[in-house]
Structures are given as structure tokens and as C-alpha cells.
N, C-alpha and C positions, 0 to 999 in steps of 0.2 A: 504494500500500500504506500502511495506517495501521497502528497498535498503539498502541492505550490513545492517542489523539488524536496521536497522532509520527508524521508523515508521513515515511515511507522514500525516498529522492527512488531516481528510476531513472539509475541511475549506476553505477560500479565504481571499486576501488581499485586501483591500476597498482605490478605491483610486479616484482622482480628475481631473477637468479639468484645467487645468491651462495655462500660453501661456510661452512658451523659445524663448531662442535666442543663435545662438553663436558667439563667438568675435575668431579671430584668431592673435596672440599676439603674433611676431616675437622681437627678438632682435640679436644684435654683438655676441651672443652665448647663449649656450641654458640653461646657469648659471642665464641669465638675466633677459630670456625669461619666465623662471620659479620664479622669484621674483617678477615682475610682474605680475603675473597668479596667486601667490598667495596670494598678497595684495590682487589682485580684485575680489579673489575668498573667502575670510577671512570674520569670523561672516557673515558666510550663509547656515548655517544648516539646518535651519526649519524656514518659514515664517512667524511663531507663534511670533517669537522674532526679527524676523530681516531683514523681510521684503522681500527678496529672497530663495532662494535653489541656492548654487552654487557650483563648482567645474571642476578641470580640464579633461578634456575628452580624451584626447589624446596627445600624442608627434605629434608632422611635422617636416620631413625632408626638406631642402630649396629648393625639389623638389616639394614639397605640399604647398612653399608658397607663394603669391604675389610677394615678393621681394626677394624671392629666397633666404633668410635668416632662420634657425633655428626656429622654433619657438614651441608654443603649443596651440592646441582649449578649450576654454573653454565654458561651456552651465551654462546657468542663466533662470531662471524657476518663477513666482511670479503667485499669485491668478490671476490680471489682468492685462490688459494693460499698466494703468497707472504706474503702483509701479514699473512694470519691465524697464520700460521708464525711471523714477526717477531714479532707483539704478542704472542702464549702466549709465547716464551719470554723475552721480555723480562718481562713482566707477572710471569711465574712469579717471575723471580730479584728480583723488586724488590718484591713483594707476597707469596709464599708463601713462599719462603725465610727472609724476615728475619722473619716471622711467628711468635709464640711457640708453640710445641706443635704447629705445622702442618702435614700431609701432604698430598700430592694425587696423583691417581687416575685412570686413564682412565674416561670415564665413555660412550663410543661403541665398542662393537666388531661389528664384522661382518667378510662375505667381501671379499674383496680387488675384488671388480667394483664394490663401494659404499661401501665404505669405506675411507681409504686412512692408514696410521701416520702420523703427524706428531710431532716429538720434541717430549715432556713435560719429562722431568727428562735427558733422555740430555746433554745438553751443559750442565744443574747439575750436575753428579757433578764437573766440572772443579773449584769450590769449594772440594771437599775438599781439593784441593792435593795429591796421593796417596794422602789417608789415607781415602777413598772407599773403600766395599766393596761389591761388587753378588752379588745372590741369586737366581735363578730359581725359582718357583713356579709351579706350574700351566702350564707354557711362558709364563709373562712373568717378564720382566728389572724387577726393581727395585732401586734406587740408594740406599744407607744414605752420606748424609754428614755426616761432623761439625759440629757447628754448638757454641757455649756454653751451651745450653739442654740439651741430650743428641745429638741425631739429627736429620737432615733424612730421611723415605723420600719419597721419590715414584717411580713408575711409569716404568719408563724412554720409552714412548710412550703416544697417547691415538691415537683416530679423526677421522679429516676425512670428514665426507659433502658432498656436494652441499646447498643449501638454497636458501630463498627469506626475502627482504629485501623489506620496506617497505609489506606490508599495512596499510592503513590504514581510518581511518571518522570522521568528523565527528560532535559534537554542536551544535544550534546551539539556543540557549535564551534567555531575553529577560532575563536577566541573567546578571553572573560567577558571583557565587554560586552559582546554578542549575545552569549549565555547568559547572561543577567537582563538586558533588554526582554529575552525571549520572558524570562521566567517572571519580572514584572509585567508585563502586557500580560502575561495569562491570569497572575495575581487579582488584578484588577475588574479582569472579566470573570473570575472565579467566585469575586467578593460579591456580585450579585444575586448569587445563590444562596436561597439561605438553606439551612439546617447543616452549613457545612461549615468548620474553619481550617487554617491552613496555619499550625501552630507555631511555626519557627520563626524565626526574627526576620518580618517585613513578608514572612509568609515561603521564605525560599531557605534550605537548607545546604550545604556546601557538602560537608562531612557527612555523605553515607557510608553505610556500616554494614558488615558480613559479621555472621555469625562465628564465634570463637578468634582467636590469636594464638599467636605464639607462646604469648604471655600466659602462665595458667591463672592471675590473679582478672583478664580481662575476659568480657565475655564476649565482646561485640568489638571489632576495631575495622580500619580505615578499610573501605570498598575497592581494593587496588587495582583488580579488574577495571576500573573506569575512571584510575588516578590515570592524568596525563603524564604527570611524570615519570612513570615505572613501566608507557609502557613497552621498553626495551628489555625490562628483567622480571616480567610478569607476567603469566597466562593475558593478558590485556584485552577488553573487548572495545577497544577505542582502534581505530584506522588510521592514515598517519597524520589527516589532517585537522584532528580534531584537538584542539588545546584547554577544551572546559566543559565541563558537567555541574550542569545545578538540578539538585532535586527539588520538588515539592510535593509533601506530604500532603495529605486530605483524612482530616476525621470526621463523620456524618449521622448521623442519627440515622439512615437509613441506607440498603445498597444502591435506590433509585436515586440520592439524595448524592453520590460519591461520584456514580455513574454519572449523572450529569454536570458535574461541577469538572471531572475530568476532560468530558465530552470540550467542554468550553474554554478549557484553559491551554489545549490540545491546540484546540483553533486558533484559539488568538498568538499561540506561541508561532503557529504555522505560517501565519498572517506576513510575520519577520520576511518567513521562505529561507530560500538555498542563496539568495543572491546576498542577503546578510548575514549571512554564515551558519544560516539555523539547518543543517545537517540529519540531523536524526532523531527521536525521540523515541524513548527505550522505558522499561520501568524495573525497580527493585522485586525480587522475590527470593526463595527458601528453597525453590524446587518443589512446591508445593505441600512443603513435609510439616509445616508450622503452621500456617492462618487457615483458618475456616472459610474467607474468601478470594476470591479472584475475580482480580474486574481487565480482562482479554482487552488489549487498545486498539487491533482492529475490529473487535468484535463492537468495543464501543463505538468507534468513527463510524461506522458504518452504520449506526442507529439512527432511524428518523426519527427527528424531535416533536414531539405532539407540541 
């Protein structure tokens, strides 16, 4: 498969099951709103190191929000239940709370077979020191605590669904420069999509990883197969004129949700072409011996978009 001279290699991205959630994080403007989203969303790249995948999903207008205030969604992704439980409510207390103006929101609800309560603000209300007051609306429980600003509200729970982790796609371009172009341009067309984020810093990852090392203390080290510089002394799947590789990861609430954020970001990277040095696009996998899924990149190009 080609597009505009970018050869599609026949391959797939290996990816995981994992559970999300998302928090809806308004403030007094959407300077605030966004300071907070992105404490809470900081050192959460890869779960490898840090315990989460996080990232902002989208702007709200205070037509999209509980309290009719500015705000933005964010989605938090972890191997299991418990870690994803940990990190929301540590993050919350240590990023939303001490945040000026800040509230936050459940931002996932369904029936109880798919989506399951996880505590938001239910164990912030302690803060208050007793002087916490809680409200019911609509059948949910929301938490007013004092803080020196005026009020903390937040939601006393949010939603945990099931999801999937670690969708991926390679560009590979005959220079950096080139390779970073491609890989912002698909960013951008990627961030339209919601139920998706793209966790790594600016959304593009440099250092992909294979499983195991030489080292026996590591478990995951540098992807050498697609280092340009080894590859004279490496099994190499790079040709000779290729000088860089950026990846971008995709984690999604759902497989149609990954599927199409790929589908798009495929494109807009392709858009570059072969005459700005955008070469090829390839993706990470395991051999299919690890993740539960596989999203095929011709299989996807080749999908008509409803």
C-alpha cells in the first residue's frame, strides 16, 4: 500500500487491555482550567515509569459543563483497577484541590455492566476537616469543601470503563526535521478525536522500546531495529535513507475509538508525502505474543469512514 509515495509496511500495532476514566476539570477560566489538567495530567506517559497514561482530551465550553464554567476533559488509562484508583485520587488532592478556582466532575457514566464508580472527590471531603458539606443533585452526591480561595466542589464519584492501551504507528523519514513535521501534523489531526489521547510529551515519543536487554536489571530498552544509528551493526529495519523514526502512541476507550484516531493521523502524516521525506510508516508490536489487540495499518487505511 502507498499514499502520496509513503509506503504502508504490512504490519500491526500490539496493544493492551487496560481500564480509563475521565475527570472533567472546570475553572474561573480556561487559563486555570488548563493548569490544573496539566498538573494532573504530568509524568504520565507510559505506565512503565509512572504508573498511569495520561493526558488532556479535549477543550469544554461552559455549555459542556456541570457548572457551566470553562473547562477541559481529561482521560487517565492504568494496567488495573487499583493503580488507576491510586493515581485519580492522589493526583486529584495534589493537583485539583490546591488549584485556584478548581472543580472537577465525573466525566464517564453508564450502567453498572460497563461502567463501574471509582471515588473522585468522596475521600477529598476529609480536607475539610468537618467543615465539608455534601449536596445531592440529580441522584449524585457532590462535596463543597473549604479551601482559602472560597470552595472546593467536586463530584463525589467518576466512571471506570474497561479500555485499551498502547496503539501505536511509526513514521520513518530521511531526516528529524521531516519526522517531527510528519508526526505533529498527524498530532493535530489526531486531537480531534475524542475518546483518544496521545500520552507523550507534545503527543510524539522518540525512544521506542523492545522487550528485554542485555541488562538483566532492565526490562524494556532502546528499539535498535529502527535506531538510525546502529543501523550498520544491527538486525536494522531502516533502508539507507532513512535518518529518523518518531512514534506515536494512542490510548482509547474503545478499539473503534484507536482505529480511527490512527486512521487520521496516518493521513495527515501522508499528506507531508515522499517528496518531504515522509518514506514509510511502520508500527511497534511483540509478535503478537503480549497484547490482546491488533489494529492491521492496511487493514485500517483501507476503511471507509462512515
Amino acid at each position: 500500500m502507498n499514499i502520496n509515495g509513503v509506503e504502508i509496511d504490512d504490519t500491526f500495532a500490539e496493544a493492551f487491555n487496560m481500564r480509563g476514566t475521565r475527570v472533567i476539570i472546570t475553572a474561573q477560566n480556561l487559563k486555570w482550567a488548563y493548569h490544573a489538567a496539566n498538573a494532573m495530567t504530568g509524568f504520565a506517559t507510559s505506565v512503565i515509569g509512572c504508573g498511569v497514561e495520561a493526558g488532556i482530551e479535549r477543550e469544554l465550553n461552559s455549555d459542556e459543563t456541570p457548572d457551566a464554567r470553562p473547562g477541559v476533559a481529561i482521560l487517565m488509562f492504568a494496567m488495573g483497577s487499583a493503580v488507576l484508583m491510586k493515581q485519580l485520587e492522589t493526583r486529584m488532592g495534589q493537583c485539583i484541590l490546591t488549584c485556584p478556582t478548581a472543580a472537577a466532575f465525573s466525566g464517564i457514566e453508564g450502567d453498572k455492566e460497563t461502567v463501574t464508580p471509582i471515588n473522585l472527590g468522596k475521600n477529598l471531603r476529609f480536607f475539610g476537616d468537618g467543615f465539608q458539606i455534601s449536596k445531592q443533585f440529580g441522584g449524585k452526591r457532590y462535596w463543597r469543601v473549604p479551601v482559602m480561595d472560597g470552595e472546593f466542589l467536586t463530584e463525589e464519584t467518576t466512571g471506570m470503563v474497561r479500555a485499551i492501551g498502547g496503539g501505536n504507528f511509526l513514521i520513518l523519514a530521511t531526516s528529524q526535521p521531516q519526522a517531527l513535521a510528519a508526526a505533529e501534523a498527524a498530532i493535530e489531526a489526531m486531537k480531534k478525536i475524542p475518546n483518544v489521547i496521545m500520552p507523550f510529551p507534545g503527543g510524539v515519543v522518540r525512544s521506542g522500546s523492545k522487550v528485554g536487554s542485555k541488562y538483566k536489571t532492565m526490562f524494556a530498552s532502546t528499539n535498535d531495529a529502527f535506531c538510525p544509528t546502529l543501523k550498520g551493526i544491527t538486525n536494522t529495519e531502516l533502508s539507507p535513507e532513512i535518518e529518523s523514526v518518531m512514534e506515536i502512541v494512542i490510548d482509547g476507550l474503545t478499539e473503534t475509538d484507536i482505529r480511527k484516531a490512527t486512521k487520521v493521523g496516518i493521513t495527515a502524516a501522508c499528506e507531508l508525502g515522499a517528496a518531504n521525506g515522509i518514506k514509510r510508516i511502520s508500527a511497534g508490536n511483540y509478535g503478537g505474543k503480549l497484547g490482546q489487540f491488533q489494529f492491521h495499518l492496511r487493514e485500517i487505511m483501507s476503511e471507509i469512514t462512515a
